[in-house]
N, CA and C of each residue as an Amber inpcrd file, in Angstrom:
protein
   312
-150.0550000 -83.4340000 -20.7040000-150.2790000 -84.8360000 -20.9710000
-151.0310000 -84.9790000 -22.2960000-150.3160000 -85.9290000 -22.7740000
-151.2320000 -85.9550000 -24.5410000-152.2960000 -86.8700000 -24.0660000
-153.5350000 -86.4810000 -25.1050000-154.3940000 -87.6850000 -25.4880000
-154.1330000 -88.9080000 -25.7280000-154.8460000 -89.6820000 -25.8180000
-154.6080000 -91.3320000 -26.3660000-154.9840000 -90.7460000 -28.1710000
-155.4420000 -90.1270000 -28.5110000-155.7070000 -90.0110000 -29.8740000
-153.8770000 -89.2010000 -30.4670000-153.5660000 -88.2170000 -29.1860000
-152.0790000 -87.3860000 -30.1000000-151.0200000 -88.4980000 -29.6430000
-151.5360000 -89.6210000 -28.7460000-150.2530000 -90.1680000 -28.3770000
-149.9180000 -91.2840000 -29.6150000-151.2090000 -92.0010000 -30.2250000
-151.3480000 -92.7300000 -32.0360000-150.8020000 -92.0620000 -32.8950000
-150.9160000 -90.9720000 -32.6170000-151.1370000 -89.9220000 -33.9980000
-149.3040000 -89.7120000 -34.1150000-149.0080000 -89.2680000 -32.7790000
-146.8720000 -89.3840000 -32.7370000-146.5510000 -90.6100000 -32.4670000
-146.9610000 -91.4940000 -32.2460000-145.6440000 -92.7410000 -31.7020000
-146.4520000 -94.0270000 -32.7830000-147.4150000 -93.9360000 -33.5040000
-147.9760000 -95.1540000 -34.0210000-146.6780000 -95.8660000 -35.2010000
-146.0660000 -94.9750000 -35.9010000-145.6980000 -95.8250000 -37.0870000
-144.3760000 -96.4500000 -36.1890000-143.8330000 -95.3660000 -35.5420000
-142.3100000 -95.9780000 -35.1400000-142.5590000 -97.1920000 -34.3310000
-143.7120000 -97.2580000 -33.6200000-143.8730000 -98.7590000 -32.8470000
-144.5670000 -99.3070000 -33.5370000-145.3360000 -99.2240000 -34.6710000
-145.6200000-100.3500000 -35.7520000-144.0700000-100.8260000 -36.6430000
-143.3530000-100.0000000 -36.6310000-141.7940000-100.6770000 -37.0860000
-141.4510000-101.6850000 -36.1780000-141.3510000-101.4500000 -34.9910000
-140.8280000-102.4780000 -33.8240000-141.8290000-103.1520000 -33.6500000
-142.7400000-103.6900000 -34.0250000-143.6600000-104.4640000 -33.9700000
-142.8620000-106.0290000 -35.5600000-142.9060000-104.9440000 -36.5800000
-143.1240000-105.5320000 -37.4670000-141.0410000-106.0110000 -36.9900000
-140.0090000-105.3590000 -36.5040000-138.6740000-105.8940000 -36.0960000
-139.1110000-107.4180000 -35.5830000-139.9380000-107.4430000 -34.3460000
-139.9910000-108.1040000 -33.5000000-140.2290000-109.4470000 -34.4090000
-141.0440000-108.9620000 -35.0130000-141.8250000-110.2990000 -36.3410000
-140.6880000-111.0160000 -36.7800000-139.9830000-109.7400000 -37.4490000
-138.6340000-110.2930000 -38.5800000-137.6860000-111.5070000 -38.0670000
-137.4330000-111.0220000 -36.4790000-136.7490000-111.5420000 -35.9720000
-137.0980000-113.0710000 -35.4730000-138.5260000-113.4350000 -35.0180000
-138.9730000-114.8180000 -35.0000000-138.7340000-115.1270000 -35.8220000
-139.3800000-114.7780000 -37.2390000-139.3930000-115.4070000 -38.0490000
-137.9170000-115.9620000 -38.9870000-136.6870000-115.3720000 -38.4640000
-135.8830000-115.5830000 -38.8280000-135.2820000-116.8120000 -37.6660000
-135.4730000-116.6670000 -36.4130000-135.3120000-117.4380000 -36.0290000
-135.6860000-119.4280000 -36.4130000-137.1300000-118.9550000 -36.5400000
-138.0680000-120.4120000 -37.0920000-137.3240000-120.9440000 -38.1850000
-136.2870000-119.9480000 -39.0960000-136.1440000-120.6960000 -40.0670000
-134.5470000-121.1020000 -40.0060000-133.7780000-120.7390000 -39.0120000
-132.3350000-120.7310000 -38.7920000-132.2240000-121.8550000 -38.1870000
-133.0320000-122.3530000 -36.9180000-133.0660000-123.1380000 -36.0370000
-134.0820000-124.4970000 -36.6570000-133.9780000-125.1430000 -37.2160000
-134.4900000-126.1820000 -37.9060000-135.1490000-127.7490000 -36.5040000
-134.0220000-127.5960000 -35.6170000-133.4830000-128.2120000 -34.5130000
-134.6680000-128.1250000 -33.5060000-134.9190000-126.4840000 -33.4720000
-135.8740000-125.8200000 -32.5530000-135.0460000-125.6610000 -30.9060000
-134.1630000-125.7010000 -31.1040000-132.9290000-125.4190000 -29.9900000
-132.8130000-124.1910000 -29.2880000-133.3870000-123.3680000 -29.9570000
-133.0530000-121.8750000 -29.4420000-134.4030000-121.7600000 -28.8080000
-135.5620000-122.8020000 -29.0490000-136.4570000-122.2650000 -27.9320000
-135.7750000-122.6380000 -26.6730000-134.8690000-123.4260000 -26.0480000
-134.3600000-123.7820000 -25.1620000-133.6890000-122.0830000 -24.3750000
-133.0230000-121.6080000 -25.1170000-131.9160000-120.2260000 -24.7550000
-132.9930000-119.6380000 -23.7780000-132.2370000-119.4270000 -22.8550000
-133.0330000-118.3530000 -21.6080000-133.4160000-117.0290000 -22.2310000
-132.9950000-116.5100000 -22.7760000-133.2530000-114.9660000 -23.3450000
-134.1940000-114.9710000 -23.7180000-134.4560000-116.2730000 -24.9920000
-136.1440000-116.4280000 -25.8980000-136.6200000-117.1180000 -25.0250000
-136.5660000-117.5270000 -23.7350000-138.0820000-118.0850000 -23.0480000
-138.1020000-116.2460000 -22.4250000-137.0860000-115.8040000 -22.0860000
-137.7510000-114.6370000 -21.0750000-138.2560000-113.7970000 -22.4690000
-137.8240000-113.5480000 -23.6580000-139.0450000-112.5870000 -24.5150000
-140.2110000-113.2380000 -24.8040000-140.3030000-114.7230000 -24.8120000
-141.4060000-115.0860000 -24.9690000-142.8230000-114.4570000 -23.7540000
-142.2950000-114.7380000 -22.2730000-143.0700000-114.2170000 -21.3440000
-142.9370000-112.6540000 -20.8850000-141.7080000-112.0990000 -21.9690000
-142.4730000-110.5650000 -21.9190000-143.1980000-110.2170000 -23.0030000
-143.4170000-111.0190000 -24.3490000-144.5090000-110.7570000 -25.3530000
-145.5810000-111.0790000 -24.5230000-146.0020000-112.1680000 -23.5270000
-147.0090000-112.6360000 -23.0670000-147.7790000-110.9650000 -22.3110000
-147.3050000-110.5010000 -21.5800000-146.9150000-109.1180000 -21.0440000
-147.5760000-108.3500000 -21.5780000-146.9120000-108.2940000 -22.4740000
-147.3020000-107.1620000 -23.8290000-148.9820000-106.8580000 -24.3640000
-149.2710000-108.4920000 -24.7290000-150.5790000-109.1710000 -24.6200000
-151.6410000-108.5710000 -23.6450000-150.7260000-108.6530000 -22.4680000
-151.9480000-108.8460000 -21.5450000-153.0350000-107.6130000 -21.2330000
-153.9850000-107.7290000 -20.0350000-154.4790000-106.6370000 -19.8150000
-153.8800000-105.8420000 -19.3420000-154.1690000-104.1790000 -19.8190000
-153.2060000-102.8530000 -19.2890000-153.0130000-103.0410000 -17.7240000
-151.6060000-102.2010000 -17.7620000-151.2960000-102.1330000 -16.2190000
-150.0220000-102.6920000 -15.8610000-148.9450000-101.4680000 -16.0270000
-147.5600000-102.1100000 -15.6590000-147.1190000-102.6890000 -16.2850000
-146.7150000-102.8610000 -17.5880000-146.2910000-103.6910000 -18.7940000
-144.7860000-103.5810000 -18.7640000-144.5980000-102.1450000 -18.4810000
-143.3240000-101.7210000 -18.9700000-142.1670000-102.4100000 -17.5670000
-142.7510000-101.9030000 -16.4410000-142.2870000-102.7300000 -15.0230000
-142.2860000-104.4390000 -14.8280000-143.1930000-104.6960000 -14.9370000
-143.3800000-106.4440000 -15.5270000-142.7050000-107.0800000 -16.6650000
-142.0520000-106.3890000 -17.3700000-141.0840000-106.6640000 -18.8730000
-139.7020000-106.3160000 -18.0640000-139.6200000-105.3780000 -17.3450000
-138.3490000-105.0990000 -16.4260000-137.6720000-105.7180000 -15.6050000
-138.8070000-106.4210000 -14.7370000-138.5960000-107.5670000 -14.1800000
-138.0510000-108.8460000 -14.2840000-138.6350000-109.3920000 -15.8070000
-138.4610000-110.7230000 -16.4320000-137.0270000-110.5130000 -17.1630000
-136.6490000-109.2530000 -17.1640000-135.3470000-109.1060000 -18.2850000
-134.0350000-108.7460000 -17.0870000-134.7460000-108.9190000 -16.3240000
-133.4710000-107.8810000 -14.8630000-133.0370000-108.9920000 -14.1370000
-131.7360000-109.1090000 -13.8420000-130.8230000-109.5140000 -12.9010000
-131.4630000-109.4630000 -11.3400000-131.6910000-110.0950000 -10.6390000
-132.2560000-110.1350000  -9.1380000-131.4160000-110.1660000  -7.9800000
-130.3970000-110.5790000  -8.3760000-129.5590000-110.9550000  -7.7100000
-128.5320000-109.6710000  -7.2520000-128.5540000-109.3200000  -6.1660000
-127.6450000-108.2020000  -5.1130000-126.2200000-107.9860000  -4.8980000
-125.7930000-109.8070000  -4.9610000-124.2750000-109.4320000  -4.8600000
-123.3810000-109.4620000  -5.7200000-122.7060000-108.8660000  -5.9750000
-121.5880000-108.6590000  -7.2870000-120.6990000-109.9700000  -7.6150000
-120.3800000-110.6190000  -8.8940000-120.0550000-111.6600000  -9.1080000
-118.6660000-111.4150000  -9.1990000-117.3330000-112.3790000  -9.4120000
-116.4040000-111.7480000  -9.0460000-115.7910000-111.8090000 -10.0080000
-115.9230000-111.7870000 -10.8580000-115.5370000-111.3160000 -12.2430000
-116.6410000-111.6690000 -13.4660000-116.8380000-110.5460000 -14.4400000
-117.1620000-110.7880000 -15.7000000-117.5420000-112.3440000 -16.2500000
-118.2570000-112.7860000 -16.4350000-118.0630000-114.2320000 -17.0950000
-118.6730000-114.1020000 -19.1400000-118.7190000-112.9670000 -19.1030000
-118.7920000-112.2880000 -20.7860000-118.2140000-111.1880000 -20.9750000
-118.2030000-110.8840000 -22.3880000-117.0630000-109.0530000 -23.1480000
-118.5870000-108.7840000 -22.8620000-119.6220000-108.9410000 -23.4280000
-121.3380000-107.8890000 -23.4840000-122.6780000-108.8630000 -22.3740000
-123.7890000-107.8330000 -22.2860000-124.1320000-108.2150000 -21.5710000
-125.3300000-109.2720000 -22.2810000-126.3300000-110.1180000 -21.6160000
-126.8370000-110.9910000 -22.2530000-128.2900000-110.8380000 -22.6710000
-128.5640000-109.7110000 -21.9480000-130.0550000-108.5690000 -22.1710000
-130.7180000-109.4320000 -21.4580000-130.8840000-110.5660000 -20.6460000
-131.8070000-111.1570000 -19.2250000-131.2600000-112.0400000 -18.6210000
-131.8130000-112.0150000 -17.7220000-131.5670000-112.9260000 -16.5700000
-131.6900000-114.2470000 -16.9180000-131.1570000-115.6430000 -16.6340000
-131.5660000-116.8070000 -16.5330000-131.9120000-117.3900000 -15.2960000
-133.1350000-117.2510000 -15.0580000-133.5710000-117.8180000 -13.9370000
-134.1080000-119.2990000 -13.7370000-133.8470000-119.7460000 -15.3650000
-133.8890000-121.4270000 -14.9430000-132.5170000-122.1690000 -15.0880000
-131.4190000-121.6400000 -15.3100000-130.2730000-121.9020000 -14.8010000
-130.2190000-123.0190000 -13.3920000-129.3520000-123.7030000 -13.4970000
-129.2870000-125.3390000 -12.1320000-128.9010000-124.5600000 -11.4750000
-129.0690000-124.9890000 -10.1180000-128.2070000-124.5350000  -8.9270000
-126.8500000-124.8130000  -8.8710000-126.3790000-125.6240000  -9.8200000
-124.8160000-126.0930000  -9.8330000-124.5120000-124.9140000 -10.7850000
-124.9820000-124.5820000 -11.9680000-124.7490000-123.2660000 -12.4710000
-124.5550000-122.0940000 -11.9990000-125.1630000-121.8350000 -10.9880000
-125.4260000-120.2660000 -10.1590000-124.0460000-120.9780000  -9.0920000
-123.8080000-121.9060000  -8.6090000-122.4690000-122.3420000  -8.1010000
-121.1670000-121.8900000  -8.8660000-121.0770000-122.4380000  -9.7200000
-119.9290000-122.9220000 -11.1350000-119.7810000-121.0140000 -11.4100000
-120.9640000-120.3570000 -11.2880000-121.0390000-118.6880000 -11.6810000
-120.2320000-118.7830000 -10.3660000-120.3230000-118.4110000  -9.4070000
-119.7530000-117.8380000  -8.4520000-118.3970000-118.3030000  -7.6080000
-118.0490000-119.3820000  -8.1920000-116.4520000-119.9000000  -8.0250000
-115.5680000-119.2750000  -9.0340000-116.2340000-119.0530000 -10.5140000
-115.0760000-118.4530000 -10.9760000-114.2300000-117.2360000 -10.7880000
């Protein structure tokens, strides 16, 4: 098991890159979306509350980010409703939505 000092010392710059990705990418957002529309998209409310995560006090970060990004749901839908997948769950989706999903 490494130290907390050898675990900085190997993994600091490559997750200061994905730190500074994560940046690029708001910030490209803030300036694409003029509208502010895409705070609406389920994906950016669920990274918003796994940055919150991230934030928080230690303890299960990585499981609690797993959670907010994971599918909950058990039974298999009956066909595809995308070619790729959407990287999270929408869990504020209507109930006529989670309907309208499962008729097609």
């Amino acid at each position: 098991m490494l130290t907390s000092e050898q675990l900085v010392d190997e993994y600091f710059v490559e997750n200061r890159n994905r730190v500074l990705e994560v940046a690029a990418f708001l910030d490209r957002l803030d300036r694409a979306d003029v509208s502010g529309q895409s705070v609406l998209d389920f994906r950016l409310r669920a990274f918003a509350e796994a940055l919150n995560v991230l934030s928080s006090p230690a303890g299960e970060r990585l499981n609690r980010i797993q959670e907010l990004l994971s599918d909950p749901t058990t039974e298999p839908i009956p066909a595809l409703d995308r070619k790729s997948a959407r990287g999270a769950y929408d869990r504020w989706q209507s109930d006529q939505q989670k309907n309208d999903r499962w008729q097609k």
